[in-house]
C-alpha positions in Angstrom: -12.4 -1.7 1.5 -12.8 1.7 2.9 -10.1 4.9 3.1 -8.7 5.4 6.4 -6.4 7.6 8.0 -3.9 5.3 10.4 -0.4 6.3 11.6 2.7 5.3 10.0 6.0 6.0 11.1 5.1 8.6 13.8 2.6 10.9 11.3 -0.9 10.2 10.3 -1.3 9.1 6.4 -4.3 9.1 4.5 -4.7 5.6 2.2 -7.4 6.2 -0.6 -8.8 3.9 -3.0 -9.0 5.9 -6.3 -9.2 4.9 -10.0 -6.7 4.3 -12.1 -7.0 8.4 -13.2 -6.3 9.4 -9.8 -2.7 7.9 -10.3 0.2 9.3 -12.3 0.6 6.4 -15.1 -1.1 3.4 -15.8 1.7 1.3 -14.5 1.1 2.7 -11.1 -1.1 0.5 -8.7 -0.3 2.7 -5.6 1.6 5.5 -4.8 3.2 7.4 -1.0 3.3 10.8 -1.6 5.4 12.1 1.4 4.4 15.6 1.0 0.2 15.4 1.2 0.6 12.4 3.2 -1.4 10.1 1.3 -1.1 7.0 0.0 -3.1 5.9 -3.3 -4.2 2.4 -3.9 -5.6 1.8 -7.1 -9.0 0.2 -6.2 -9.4 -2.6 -9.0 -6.7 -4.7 -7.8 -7.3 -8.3 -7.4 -7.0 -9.4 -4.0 -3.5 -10.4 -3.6 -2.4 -7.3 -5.7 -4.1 -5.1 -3.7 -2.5 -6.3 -0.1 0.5 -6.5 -1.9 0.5 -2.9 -2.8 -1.0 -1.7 0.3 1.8 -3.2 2.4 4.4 -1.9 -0.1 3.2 1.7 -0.1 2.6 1.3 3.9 6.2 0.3 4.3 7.7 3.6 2.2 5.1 5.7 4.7 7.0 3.9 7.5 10.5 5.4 7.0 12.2 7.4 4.5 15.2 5.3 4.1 13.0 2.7 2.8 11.6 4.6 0.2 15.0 4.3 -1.5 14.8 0.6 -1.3 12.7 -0.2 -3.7 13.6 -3.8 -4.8 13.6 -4.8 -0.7 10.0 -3.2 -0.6 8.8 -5.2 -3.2 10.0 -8.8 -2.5 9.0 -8.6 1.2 5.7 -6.4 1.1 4.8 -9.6 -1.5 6.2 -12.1 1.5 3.6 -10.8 4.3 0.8 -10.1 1.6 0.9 -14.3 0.8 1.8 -15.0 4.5 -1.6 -13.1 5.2 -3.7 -14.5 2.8 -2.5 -18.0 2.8 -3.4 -18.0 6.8 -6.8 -16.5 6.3 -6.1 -14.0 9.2 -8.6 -11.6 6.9 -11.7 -13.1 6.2 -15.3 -11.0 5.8 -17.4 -11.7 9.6 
């Protein structure tokens, strides 16, 4: 995994992969701050956990009235996060 600066929602975002200090609470495993622009993915995430919460946080970057909907967020960033893995479209080579 590497950071990466990719365009979401018509603005450029910064995703980082920090340690758990770099977040607010240990209960976090990502965070979309809308003001910097940057998304935080806690970097010692188990596979699926990871995708999981990189989808999710890429979803609130995508459009603000998203990042009220939390609940929707979660249940369908974990949706595509097992339709990805389970159809290996990511695989190393």
């Amino acid at each position: 995994m590497r950071d990466a600066v990719v365009p979401l929602g018509g603005r450029d975002w910064n995703i980082r992969f920090v340690r758990r200090k770099d977040l607010p609470s240990a209960r976090y495993m990502g965070l979309c701050n809308r003001e910097s622009l940057e998304l935080l993915i806690y970097k010692r995430l188990p596979e699926f956990d990871l995708l999981d919460t990189l989808i999710h946080e890429c979803r609130h970057a995508q459009n603000r009235v998203l990042f009220e909907a939390e609940e929707f967020i979660d249940e369908t960033s974990t949706e595509l996060a097992r339709a990805i893995l389970k159809t290996r479209v990511l695989q190393d080579g």
